[in-house]
C-alpha angles and dihedrals in degrees: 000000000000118000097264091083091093128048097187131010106255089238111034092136078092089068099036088091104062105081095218098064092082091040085058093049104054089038094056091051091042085064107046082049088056092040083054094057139096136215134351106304084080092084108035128081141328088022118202121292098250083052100052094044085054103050091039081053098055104051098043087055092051093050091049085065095030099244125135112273127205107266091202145038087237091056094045085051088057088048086052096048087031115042130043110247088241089069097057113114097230121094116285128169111238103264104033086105143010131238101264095032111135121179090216129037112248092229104045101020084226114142115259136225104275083049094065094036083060090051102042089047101042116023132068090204105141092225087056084051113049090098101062092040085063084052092056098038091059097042083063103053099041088052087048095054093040097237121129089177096069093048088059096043096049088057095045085055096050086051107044104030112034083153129061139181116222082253094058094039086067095042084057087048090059107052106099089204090071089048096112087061111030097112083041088056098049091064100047095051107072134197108262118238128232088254098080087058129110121188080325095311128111116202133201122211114245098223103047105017097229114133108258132239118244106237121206092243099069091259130097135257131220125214080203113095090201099052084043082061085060104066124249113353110259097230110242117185126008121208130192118229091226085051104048094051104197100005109219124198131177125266107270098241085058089050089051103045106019112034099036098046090046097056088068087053092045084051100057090039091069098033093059083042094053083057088060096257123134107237128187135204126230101336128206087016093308108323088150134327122266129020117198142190130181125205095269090059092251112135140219124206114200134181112185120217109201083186124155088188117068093185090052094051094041087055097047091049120136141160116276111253110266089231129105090041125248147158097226127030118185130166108226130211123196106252101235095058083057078044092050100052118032114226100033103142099046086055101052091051091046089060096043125114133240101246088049097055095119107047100102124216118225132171107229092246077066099044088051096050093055077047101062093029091060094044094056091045100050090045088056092046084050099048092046084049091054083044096053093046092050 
């Protein structure tokens, strides 16, 4: 599941402690409110509330340990883009943040993924979250309505097309599955600026599906930290401006929690299908990810954690829902982002809690290879079965 399935981690008293936890808080969501904004009236005075309280916050935490504090907004946002949180001098338990973590990308001064994990996990600010009140919202109608399908599909379609031409906006109009959340639909799905233009061609990066940003040098930029990892986008589709009509693209938030995260499990999802196996997708209206059976009737039970923070999804780990029914249950991580960060898995069991010991974590390249372990096994025990009986 994405990261708006907790609101806030079960333990988080051991925390409580560290004075820095609150300052990070209010400072992540400082900074999603700022990236939300438009114009200039963003940076002059008064800020918005979420901005002052941050900065206030930050400098009277940096005098408390005589340190130098920023004197300006502008000069908190360069420590943001400039120096690792772990290198802030407020009070941080050991593992709230890695050596290299920023809360802003040093190119684009959006806020990166660890700074909205610190604000979907701690704040109760409404902007931080609009994404899991869409969730929610469409939960509702589709249980209303008493179709499961729609639920599925309107995820499918959050995950596999955040962009949409005029033309596919109405296709997707069209399509009576999608019924319980149609007017749901028309306000998460947003007209495009002409930012996001090159010489009157959009593009769409071929790893995430998020429409690029035009750089000055001629190259594209990613709102995804982990596709950024991965050196320069590969452009997917490209879309004339005369030919999309009105480009639509999903609220950020929704980028952010709901499409990057679900093309892992899209992902998975193929990839378990592709082994013979029937898979299916958010099952019960989302109890958890991916069901699974495999040819014997034994079932698997997956919720996939598309996390850059180990610490944060420890924290947030609880037992899979008993229903719908199933024999395993496991929480899977993609295996770069254990790649990206060593360490990953202890950490995550470090921060776990007690009722959620034995939820194990595994990357997807793992799952997959139980998969087809237990595949192999289960067809010779079968064969030697048929043989037996003959």
């Amino acid at each position: 599941m994405t990261t708006t399935d907790n609101a806030v981690p079960p333990h988080d008293t051991d925390w409580s402690a560290h004075r820095g936890i609150p300052l990070m808080r209010a400072l992540a969501t400082a900074l999603t409110v700022l990236d939300a904004a438009t114009g200039p009236e963003a940076f002059t005075l008064p800020y918005p509330s979420e901005v002052q309280r941050a900065l206030d916050r930050t400098v009277l935490a940096c005098l408390e340990r005589g340190a130098e504090p920023p004197v300006s907004l502008p000069d908190l946002l360069s420590w943001c883009r400039e120096r690792p949180v772990a290198d802030w001098p407020v009070g941080l338990p050991a593992e709230a943040a890695g050596p290299e973590d920023l809360l802003l990308d040093p190119d684009s001064s959006r806020p990166t993924e660890l700074c909205y994990e610190w604000a979907e996990q701690f704040s109760d600010s409404a902007l931080v979250l609009y994404d899991r009140e869409i969730i929610r919202a469409a939960l509702r109608l589709c249980r209303e309505y008493g179709e499961e399908d729609a639920y599925t599909e309107f995820r499918r379609l959050l995950v596999t097309r955040p962009v949409l031409t005029t033309a596919e906006e109405w296709a997707v109009s069209m399509d009576h599955v999608l019924d319980p959340v149609k007017e749901l639909l028309s306000r998460i799905y947003l007209p495009v600026p002409d930012s996001y233009l090159r010489s009157g061609v959009y593009a769409t990066c071929g790893r995430c599906l998020t429409l690029l940003t035009p750089l000055p040098d001629g190259g594209w930029w990613c709102e995804r930290d982990r596709c950024r990892r991965r050196g320069r986008p590969p452009v997917g589709r490209r879309i004339p401006k005369e030919e999309a009509g009105e480009l639509l693209q999903l609220a950020r938030p929704l980028r952010q929690f709901v499409t990057g995260p679900g093309r892992a499990e899209t992902r998975l999802e193929g990839r378990l299908t592709a082994l013979g196996l029937k898979v299916r997708m958010w099952p019960a209206y989302d109890a958890y990810d991916v069901h699974v059976t495999f040819p014997d009737g034994w079932v698997w039970a997956v919720d996939v954690k598309d996390w850059a923070h180990p610490a944060f999804l420890g924290r947030a780990a609880r037992p899979v829902p008993q229903e719908p029914r199933y024999d395993e249950a496991f929480w899977v991580v993609p295996q770069d982002r254990v790649d990206d960060r060593p360490g990953y898995i202890a950490t995550y069991e470090r921060n776990r809690p007690v009722t959620a010991r034995r939820v194990p974590l595994l990357t997807d390249t793992q799952l997959l290879a139980r998969a087809q372990d237990r595949l192999e096994h289960t067809g010779r025990t079968m064969c030697e079965e048929e043989t037996g009986d003959a």
